[in-house]
gemmi code that builds the backbone of each chain (N, CA, C; Angstrom):
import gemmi

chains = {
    "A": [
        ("UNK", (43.766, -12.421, 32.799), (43.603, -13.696, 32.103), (44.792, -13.924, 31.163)),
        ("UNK", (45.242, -14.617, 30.969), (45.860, -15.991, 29.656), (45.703, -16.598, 29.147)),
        ("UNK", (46.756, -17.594, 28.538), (46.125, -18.467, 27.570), (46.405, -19.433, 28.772)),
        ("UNK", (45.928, -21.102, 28.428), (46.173, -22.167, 29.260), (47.459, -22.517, 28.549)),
        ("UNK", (48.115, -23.102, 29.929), (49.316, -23.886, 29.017), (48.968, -25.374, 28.492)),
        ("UNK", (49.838, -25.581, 27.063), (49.044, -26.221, 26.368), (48.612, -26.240, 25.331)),
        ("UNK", (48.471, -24.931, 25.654), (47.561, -24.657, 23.683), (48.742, -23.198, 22.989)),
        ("UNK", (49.363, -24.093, 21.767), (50.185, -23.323, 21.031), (49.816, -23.154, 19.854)),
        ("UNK", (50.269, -21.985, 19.262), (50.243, -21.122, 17.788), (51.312, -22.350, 17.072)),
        ("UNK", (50.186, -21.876, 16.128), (51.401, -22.702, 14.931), (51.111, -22.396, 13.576)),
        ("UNK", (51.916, -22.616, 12.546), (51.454, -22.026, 10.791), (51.061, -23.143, 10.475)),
        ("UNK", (49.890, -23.272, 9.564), (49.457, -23.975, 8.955), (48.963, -23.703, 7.428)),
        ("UNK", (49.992, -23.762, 6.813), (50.535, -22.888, 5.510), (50.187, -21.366, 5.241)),
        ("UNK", (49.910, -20.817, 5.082), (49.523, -19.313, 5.592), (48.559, -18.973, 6.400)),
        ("UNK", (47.928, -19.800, 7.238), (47.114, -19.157, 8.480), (48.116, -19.519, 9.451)),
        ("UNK", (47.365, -18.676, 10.606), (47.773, -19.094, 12.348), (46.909, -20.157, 12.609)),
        ("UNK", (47.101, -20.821, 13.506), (46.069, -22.057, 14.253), (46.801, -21.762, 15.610)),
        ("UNK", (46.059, -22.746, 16.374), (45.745, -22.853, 17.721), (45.558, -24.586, 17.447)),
        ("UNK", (46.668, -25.486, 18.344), (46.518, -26.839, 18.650), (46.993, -26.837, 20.176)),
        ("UNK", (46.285, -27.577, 20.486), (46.390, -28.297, 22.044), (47.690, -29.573, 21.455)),
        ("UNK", (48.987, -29.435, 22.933), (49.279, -30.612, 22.877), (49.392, -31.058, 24.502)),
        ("UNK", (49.900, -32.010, 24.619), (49.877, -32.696, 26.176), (48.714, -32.977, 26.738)),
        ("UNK", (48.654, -32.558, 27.993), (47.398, -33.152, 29.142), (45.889, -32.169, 28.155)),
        ("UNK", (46.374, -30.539, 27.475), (44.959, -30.298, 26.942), (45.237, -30.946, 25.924)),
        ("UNK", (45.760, -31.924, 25.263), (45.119, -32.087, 24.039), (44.151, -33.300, 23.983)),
        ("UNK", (43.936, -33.854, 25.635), (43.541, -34.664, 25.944), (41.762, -33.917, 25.855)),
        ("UNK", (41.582, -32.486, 26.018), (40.621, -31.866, 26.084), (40.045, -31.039, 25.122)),
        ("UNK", (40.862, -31.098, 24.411), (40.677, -30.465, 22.914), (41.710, -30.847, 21.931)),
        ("UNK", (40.972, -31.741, 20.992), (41.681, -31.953, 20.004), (41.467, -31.478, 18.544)),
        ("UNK", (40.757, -30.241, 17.843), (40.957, -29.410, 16.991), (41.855, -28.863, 16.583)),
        ("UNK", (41.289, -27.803, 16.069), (42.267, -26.714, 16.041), (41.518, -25.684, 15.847)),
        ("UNK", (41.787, -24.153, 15.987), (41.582, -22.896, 16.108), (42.137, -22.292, 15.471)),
        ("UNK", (41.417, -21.400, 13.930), (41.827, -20.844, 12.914), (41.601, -19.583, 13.426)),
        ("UNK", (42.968, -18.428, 13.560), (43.024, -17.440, 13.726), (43.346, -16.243, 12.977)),
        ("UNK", (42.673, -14.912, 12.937), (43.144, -13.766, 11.904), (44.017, -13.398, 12.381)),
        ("UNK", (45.008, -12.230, 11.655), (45.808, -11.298, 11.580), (45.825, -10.621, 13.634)),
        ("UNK", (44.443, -10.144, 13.618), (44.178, -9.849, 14.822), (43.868, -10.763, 15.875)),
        ("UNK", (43.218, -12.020, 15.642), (43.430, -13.255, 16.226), (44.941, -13.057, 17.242)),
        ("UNK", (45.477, -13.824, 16.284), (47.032, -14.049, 16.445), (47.867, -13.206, 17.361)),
        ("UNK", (47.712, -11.909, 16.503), (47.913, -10.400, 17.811), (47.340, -10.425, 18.811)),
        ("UNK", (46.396, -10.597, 19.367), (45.714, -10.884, 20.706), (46.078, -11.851, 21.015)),
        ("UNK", (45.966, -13.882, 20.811), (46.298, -14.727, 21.491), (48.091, -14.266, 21.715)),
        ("UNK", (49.030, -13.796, 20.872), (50.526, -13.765, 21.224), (50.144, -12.804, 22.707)),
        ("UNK", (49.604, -11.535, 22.874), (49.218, -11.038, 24.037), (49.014, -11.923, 25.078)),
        ("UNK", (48.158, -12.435, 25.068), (47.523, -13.585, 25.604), (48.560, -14.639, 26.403)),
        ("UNK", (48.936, -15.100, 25.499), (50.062, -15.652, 25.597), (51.424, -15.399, 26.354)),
        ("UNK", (51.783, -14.144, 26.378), (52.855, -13.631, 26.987), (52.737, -12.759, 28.510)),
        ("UNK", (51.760, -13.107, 29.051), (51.465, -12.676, 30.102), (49.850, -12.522, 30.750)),
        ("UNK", (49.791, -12.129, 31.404), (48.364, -11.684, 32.246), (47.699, -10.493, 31.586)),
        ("UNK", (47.046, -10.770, 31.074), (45.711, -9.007, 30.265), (44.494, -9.209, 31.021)),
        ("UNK", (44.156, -7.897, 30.791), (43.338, -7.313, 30.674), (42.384, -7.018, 29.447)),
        ("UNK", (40.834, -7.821, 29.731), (40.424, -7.012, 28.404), (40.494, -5.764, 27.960)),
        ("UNK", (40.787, -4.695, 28.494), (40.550, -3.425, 28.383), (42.487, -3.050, 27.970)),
        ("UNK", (42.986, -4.219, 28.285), (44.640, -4.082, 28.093), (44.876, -4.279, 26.641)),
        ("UNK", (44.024, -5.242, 26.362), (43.665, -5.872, 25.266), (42.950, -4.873, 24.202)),
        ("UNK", (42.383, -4.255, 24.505), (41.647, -3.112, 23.773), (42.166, -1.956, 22.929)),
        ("UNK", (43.280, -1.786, 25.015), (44.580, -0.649, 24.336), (45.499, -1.279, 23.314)),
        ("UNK", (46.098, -2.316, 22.993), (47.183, -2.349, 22.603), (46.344, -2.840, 20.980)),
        ("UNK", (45.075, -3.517, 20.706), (45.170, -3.107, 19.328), (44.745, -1.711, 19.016)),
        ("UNK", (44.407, -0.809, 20.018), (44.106, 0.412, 19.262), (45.446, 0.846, 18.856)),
        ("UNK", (46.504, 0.561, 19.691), (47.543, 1.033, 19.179), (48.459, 0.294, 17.924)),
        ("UNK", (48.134, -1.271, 17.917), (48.689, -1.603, 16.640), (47.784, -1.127, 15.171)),
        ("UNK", (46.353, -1.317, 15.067), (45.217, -1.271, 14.152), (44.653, 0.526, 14.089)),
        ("UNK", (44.313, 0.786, 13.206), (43.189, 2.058, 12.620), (42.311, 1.708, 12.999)),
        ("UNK", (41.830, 0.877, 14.237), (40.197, 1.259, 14.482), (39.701, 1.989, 15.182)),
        ("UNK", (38.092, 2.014, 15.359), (37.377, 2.794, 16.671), (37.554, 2.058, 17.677)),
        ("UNK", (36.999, 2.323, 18.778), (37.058, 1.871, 20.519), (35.903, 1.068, 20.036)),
        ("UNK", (35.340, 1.309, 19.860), (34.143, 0.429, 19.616), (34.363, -0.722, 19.294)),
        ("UNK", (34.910, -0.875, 17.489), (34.980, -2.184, 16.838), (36.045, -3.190, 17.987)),
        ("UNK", (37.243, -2.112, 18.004), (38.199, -2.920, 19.127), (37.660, -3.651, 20.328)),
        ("UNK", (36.919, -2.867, 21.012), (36.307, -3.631, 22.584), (35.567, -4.707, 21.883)),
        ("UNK", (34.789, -4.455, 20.691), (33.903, -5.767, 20.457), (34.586, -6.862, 19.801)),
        ("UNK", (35.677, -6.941, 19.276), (36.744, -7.586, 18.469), (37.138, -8.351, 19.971)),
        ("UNK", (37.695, -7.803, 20.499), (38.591, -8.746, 21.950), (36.849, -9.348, 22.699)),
        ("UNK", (36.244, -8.270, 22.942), (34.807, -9.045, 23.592), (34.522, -10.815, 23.144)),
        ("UNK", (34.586, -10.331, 21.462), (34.383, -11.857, 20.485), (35.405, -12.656, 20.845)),
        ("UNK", (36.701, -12.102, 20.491), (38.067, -13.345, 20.910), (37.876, -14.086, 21.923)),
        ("UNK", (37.861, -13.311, 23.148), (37.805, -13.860, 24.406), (36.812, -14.920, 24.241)),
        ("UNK", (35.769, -14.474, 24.320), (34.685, -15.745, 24.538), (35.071, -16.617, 23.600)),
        ("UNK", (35.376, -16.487, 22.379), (35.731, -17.591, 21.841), (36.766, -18.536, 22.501)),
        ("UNK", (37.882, -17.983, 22.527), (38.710, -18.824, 23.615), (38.796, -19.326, 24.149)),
        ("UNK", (37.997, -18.654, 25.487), (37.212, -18.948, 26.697), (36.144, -20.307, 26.469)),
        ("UNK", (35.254, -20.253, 25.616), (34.415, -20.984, 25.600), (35.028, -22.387, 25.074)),
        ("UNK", (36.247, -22.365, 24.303), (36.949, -23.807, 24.251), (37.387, -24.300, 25.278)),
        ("UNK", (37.973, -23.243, 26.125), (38.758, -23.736, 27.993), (40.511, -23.574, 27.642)),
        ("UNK", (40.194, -22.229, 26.731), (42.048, -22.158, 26.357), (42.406, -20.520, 27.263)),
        ("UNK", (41.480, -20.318, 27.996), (41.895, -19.195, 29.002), (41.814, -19.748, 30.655)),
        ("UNK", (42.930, -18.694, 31.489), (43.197, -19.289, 32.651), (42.537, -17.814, 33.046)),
        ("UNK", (41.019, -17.801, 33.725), (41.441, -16.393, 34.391), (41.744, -16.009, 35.668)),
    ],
    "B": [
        ("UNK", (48.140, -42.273, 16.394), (47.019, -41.832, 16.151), (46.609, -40.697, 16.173)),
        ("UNK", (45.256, -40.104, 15.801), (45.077, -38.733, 15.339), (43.187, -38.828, 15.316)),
        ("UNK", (43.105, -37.773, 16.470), (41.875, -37.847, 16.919), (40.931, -36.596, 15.919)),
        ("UNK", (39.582, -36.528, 15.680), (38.722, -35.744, 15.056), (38.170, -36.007, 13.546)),
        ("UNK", (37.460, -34.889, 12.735), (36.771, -35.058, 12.026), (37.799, -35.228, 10.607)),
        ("UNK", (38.407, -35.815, 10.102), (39.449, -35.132, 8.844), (39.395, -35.042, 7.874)),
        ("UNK", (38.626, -35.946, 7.107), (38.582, -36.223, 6.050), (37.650, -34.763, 5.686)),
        ("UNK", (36.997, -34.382, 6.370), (35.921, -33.148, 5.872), (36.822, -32.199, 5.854)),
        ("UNK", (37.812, -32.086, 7.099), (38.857, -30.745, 7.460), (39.977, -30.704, 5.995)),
        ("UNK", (40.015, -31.754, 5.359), (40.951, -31.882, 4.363), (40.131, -31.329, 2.938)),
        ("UNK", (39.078, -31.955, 2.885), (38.299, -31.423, 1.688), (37.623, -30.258, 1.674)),
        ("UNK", (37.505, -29.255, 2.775), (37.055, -28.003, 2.806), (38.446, -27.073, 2.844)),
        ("UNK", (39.243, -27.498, 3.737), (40.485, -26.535, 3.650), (41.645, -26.595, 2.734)),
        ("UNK", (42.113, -28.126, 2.352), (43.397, -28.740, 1.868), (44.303, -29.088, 2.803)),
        ("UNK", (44.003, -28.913, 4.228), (45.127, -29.022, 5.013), (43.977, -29.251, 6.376)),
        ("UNK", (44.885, -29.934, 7.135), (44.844, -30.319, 8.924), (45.850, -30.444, 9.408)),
        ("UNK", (45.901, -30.068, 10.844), (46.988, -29.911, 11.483), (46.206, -30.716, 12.834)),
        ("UNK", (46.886, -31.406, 13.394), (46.504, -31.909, 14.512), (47.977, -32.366, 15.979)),
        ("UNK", (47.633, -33.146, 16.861), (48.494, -33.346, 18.055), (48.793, -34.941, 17.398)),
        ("UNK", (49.605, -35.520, 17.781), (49.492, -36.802, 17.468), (49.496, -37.460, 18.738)),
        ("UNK", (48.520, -38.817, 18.595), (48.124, -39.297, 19.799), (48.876, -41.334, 19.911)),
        ("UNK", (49.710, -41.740, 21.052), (50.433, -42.845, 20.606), (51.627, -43.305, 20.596)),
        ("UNK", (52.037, -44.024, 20.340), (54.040, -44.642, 20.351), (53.813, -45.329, 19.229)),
        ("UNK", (53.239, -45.045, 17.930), (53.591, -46.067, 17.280), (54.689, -45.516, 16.172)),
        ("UNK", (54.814, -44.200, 15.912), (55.450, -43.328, 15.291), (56.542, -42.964, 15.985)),
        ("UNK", (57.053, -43.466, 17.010), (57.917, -42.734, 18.035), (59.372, -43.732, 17.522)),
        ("UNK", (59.791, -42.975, 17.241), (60.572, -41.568, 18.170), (60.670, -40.483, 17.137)),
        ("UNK", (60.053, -40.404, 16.264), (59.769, -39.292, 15.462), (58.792, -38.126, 16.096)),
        ("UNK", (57.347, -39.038, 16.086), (56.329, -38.311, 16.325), (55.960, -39.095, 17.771)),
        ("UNK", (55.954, -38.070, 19.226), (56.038, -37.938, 20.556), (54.337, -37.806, 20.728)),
        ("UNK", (53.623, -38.990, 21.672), (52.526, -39.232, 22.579), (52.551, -37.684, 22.703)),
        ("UNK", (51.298, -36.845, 22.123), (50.927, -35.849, 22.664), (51.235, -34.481, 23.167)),
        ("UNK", (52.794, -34.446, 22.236), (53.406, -33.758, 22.260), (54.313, -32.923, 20.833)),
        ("UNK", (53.879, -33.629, 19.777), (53.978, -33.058, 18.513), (52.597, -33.074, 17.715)),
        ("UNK", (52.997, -31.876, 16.675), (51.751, -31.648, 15.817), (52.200, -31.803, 14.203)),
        ("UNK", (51.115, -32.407, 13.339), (51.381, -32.714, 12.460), (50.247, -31.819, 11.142)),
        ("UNK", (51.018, -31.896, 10.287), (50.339, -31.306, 9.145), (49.800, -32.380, 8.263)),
        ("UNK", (48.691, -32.243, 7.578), (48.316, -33.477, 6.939), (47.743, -32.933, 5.401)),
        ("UNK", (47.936, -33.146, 4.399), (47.584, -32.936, 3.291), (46.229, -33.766, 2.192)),
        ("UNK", (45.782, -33.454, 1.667), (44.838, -34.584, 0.780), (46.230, -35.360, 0.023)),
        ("UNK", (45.738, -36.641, -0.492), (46.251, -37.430, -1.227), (45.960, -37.188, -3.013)),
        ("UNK", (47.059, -36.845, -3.405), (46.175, -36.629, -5.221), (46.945, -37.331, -5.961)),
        ("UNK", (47.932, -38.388, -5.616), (48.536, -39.647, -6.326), (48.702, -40.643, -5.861)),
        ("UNK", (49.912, -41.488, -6.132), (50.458, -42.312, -5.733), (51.291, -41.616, -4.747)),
        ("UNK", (51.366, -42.234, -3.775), (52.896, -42.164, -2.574), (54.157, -42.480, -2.626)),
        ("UNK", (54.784, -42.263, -2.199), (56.106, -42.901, -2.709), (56.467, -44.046, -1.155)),
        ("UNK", (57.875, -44.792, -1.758), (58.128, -45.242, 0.032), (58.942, -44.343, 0.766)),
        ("UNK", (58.754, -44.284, 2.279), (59.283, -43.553, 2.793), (57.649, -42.158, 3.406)),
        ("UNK", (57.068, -42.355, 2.543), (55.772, -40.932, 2.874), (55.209, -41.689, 4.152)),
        ("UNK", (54.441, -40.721, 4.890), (54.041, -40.957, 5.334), (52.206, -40.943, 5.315)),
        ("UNK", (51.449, -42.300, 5.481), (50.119, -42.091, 4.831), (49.146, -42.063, 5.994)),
        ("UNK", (48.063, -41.428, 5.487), (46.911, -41.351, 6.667), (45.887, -42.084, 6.128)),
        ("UNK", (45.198, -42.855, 6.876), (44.031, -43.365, 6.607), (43.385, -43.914, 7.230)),
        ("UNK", (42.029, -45.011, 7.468), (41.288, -45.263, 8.808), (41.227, -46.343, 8.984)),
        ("UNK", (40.913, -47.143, 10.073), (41.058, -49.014, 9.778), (39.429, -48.741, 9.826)),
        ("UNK", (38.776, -50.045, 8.955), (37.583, -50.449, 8.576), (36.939, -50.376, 9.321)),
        ("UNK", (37.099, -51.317, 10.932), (36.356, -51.821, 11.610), (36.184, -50.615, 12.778)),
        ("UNK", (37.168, -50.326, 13.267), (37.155, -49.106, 14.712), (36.989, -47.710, 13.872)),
        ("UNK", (37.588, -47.450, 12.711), (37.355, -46.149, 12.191), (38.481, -45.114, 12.551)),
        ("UNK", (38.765, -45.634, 13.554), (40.526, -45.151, 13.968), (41.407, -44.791, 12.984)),
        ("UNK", (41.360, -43.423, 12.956), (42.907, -42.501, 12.063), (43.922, -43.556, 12.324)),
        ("UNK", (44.731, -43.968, 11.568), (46.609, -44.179, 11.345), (47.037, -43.516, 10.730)),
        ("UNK", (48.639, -42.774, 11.463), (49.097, -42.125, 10.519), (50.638, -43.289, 10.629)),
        ("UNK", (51.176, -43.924, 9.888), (52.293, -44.471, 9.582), (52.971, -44.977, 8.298)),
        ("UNK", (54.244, -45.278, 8.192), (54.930, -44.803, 7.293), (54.742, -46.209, 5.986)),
        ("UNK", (54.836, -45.408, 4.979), (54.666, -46.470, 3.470), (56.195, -47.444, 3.554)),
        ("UNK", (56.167, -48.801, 3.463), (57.908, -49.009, 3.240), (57.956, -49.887, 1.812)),
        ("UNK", (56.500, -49.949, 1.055), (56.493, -50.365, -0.371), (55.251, -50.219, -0.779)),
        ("UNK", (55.457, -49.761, -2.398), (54.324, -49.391, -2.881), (53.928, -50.540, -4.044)),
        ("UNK", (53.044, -50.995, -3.646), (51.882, -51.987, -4.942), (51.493, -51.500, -5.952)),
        ("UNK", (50.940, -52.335, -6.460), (50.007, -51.405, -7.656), (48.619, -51.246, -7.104)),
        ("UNK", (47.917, -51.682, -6.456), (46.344, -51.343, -6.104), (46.416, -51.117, -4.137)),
        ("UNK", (47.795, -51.498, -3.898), (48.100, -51.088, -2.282), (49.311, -51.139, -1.959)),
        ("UNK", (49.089, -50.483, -0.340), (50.561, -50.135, 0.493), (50.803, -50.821, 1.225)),
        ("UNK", (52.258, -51.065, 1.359), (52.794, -52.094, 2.692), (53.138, -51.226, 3.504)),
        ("UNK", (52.747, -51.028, 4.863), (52.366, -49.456, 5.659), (52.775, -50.200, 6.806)),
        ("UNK", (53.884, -49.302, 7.701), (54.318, -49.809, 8.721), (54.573, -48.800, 10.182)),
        ("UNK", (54.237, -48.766, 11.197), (54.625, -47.698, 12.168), (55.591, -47.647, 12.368)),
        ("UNK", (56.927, -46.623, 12.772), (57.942, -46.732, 12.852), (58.391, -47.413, 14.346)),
        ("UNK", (57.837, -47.454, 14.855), (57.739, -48.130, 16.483), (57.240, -49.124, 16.462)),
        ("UNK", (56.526, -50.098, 15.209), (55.688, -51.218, 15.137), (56.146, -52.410, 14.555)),
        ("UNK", (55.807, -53.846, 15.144), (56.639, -54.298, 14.527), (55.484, -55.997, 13.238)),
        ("UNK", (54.329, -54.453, 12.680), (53.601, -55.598, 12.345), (53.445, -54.583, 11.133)),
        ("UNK", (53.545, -55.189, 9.803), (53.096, -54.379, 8.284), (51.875, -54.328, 8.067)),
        ("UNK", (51.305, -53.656, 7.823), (49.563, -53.632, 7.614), (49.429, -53.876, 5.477)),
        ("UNK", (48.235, -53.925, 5.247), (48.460, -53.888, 3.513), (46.833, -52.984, 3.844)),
        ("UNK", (47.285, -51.871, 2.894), (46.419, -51.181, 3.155), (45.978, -50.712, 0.955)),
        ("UNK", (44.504, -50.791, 1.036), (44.472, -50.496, -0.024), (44.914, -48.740, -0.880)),
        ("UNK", (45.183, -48.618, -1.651), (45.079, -46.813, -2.042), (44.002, -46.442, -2.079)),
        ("UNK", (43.164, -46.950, -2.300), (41.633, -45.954, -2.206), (41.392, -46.002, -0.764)),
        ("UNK", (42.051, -46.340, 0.414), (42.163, -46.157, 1.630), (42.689, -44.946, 2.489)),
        ("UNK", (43.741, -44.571, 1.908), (44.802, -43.657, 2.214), (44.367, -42.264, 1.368)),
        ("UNK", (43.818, -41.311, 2.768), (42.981, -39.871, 2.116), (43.880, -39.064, 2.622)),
        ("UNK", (44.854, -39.485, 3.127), (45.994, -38.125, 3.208), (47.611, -38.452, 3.685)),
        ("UNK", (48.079, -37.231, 3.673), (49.960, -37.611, 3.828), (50.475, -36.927, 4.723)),
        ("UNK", (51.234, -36.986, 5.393), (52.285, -35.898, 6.196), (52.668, -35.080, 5.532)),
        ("UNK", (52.395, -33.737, 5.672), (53.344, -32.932, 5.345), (54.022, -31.922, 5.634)),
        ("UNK", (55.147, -32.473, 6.796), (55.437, -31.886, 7.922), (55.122, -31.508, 8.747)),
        ("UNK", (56.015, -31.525, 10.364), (55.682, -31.836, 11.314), (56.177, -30.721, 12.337)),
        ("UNK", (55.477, -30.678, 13.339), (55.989, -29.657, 14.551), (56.482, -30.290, 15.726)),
        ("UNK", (58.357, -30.660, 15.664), (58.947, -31.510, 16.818), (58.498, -30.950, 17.725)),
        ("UNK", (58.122, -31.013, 18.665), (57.854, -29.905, 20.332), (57.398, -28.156, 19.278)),
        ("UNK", (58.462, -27.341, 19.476), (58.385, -26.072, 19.107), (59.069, -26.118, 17.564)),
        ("UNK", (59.880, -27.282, 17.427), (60.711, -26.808, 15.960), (59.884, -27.697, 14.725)),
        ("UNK", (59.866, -26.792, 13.343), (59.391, -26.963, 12.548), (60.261, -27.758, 11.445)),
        ("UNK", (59.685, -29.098, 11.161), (60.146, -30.388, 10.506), (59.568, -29.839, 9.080)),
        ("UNK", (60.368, -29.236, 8.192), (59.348, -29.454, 6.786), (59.866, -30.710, 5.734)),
        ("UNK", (59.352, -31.008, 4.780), (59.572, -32.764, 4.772), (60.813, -32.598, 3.788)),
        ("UNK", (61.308, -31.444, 3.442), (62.618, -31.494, 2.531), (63.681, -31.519, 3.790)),
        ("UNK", (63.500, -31.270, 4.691), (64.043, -31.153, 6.351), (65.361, -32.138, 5.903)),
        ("UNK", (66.878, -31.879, 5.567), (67.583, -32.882, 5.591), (67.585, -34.132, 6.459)),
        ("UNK", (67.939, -33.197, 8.041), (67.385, -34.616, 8.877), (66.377, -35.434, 8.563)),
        ("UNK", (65.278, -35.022, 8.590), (64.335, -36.105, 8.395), (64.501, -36.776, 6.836)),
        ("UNK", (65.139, -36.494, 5.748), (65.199, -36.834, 4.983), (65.901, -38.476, 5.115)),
        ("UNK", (67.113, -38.034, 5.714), (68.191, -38.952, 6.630), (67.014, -39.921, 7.108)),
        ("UNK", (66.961, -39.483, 8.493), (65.998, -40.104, 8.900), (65.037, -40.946, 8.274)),
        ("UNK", (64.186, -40.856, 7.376), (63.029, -41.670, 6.217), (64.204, -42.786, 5.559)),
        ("UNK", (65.255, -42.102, 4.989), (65.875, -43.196, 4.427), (66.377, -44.285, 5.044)),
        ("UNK", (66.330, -44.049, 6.213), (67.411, -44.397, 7.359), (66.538, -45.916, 7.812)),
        ("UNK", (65.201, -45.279, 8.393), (64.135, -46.050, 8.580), (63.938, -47.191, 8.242)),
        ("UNK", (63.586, -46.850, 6.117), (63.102, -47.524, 5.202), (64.125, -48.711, 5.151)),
        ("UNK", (65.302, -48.287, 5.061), (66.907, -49.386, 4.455), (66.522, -50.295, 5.733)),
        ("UNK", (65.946, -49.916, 7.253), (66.182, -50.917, 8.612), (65.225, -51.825, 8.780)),
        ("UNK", (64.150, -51.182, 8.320), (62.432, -51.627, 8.120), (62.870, -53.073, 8.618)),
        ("UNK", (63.272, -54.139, 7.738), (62.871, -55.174, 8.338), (63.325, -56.166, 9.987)),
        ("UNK", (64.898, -55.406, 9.514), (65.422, -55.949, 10.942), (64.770, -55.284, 12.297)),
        ("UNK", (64.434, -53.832, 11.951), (63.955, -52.691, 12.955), (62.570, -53.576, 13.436)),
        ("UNK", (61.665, -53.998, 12.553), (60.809, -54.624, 12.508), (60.618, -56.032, 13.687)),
        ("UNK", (62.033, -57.299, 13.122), (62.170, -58.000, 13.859), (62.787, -58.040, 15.080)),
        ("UNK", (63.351, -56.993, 15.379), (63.932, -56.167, 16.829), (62.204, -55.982, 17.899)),
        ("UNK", (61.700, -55.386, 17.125), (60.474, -54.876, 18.104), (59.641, -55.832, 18.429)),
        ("UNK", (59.550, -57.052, 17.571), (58.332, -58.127, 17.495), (59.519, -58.744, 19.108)),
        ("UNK", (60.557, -58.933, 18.392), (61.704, -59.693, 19.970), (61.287, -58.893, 20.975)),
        ("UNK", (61.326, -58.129, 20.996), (61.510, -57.042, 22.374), (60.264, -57.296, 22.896)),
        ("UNK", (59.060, -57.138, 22.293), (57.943, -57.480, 22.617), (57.465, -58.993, 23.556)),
        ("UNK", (58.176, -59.821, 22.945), (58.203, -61.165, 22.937), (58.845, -61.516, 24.576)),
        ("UNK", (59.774, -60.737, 24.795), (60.773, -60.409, 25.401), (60.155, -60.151, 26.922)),
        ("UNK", (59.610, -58.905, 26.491), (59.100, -58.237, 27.802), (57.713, -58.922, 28.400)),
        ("UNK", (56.783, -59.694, 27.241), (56.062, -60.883, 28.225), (56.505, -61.717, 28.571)),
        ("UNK", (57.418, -62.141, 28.340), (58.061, -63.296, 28.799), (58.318, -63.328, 30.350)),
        ("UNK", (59.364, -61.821, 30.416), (59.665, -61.332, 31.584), (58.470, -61.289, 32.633)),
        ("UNK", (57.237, -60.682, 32.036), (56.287, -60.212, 32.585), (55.589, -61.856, 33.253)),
        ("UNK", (55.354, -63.033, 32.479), (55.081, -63.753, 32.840), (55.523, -64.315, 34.212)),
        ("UNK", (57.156, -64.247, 33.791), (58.093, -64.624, 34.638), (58.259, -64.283, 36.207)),
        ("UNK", (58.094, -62.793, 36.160), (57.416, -62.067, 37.766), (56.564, -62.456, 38.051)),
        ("UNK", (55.232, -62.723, 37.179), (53.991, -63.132, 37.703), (54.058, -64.238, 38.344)),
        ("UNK", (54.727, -65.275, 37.959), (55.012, -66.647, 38.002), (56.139, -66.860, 40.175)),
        ("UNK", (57.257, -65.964, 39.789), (57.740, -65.639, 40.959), (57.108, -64.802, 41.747)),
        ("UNK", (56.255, -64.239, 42.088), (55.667, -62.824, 42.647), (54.385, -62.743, 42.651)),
        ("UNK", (53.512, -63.702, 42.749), (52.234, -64.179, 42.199), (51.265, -63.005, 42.875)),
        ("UNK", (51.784, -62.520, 44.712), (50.499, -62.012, 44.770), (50.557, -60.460, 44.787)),
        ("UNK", (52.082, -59.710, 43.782), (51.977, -58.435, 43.446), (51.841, -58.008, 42.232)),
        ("UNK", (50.598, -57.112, 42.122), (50.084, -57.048, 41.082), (50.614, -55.907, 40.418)),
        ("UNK", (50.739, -55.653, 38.874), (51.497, -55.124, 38.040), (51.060, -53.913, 37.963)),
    ],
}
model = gemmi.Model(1)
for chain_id, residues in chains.items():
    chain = gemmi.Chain(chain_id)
    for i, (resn, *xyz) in enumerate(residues, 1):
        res = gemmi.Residue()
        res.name, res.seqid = resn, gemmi.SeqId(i, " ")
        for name, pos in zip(("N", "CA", "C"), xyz):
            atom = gemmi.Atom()
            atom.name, atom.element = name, gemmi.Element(name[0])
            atom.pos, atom.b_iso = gemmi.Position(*pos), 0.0
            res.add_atom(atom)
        chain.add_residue(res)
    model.add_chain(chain)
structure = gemmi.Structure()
structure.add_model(model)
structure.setup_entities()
């Protein structure tokens, strides 16, 4: 999976966001307030084809967490994502 | 134009960021292809800002530019438009404050755009009577095919 093209990161004075422009912004016109780890996952996201479980590895390797919190951290992202229509899988 | 909830997104956060939707801002701000930052309003505006606020009747966001300031209202104009609106200040609940060209980041001390605002403001009226012509212009034309060409439709 990915992100859709379409939907870009942007600062919005010290957070990350998520805005649709072009044909999605015809489908979403919000925006998507993202954390620290947010951000680290959608740039993933973003830069190629993952894997949730790809996704899993690489914040265990940026973050101090367990396998646990991590799988359930990307579990949450995703669907969130997903459930706006900003993933291609 | 500028689609969603804002006025709430402004008073819970201080800030919105949205796509901008339209040609009336163009060639600054691109149909669906730039994003804009929007701020609450906590004074007067100056000319040259750019103001947000809703028309009465449709409820429809405008975001376009101030080119004189009143004492109880704004003479508010799109930069692509060639009609002045008078909009009151207790109308106008927010401002630009800076913009995302495609990928590059416009912040409003941005020399160019500084250029640019001034650039605008000094043309305002002729820029103004250029677009109302052009307008004028292109039905004319449009009539004109219709008139020669009656049974191909546009």
């Amino acid at each position: 999976m990915k992100t859709k093209a379409g939907f870009m990161r942007r600062k919005l004075g010290t957070q990350e966001v998520v805005v649709a422009v072009g044909e999605a912004s015809k489908q979403f016109s919000g925006i998507i307030r993202l954390n620290e780890t947010g951000a680290f996952l959608w740039d993933l996201l973003a830069s190629g084809d993952r894997t949730e479980a790809e996704l899993v590895d690489a914040l265990l390797a940026e973050y101090d967490v367990s396998r646990e919190l991590a799988t359930a951290d990307v579990a949450k992202f995703v669907a969130t994502i997903r459930a706006e229509g900003m993933l291609d899988d | 134009m500028i689609e969603g909830g804002i006025e709430q997104e402004l008073q819970q956060s201080g800030a919105y960021m949205s796509t901008t939707v339209g040609y009336s801002m163009w060639p600054m701000l691109r149909d669906r292809r730039d994003t804009v930052i929007i701020r609450p309003v906590t004074g007067d505006l100056q000319r040259g800002d750019v103001a947000l606020y809703r028309l009465p009747k449709s409820g429809t966001y405008v975001l376009h530019r101030v080119i004189h300031v009143k004492e109880d209202h704004y003479l508010i104009v799109g930069d692509n438009c060639g009609v002045v609106e008078t909009v009151p200040k207790d109308r106008v609940f927010g401002y630009l404050d800076g913009f995302y060209r495609g990928e590059k980041w416009i912040a409003p001390d941005n020399r160019g755009y500084a250029l640019y605002r001034r650039f605008i403001c000094a043309v305002s009226p002729a820029h103004r009577a250029w677009i109302r012509f052009r307008g004028r212009a292109l039905r004319f034309a449009s009539r004109c095919k219709r008139a020669i060409f009656p049974n191909k439709s546009e």
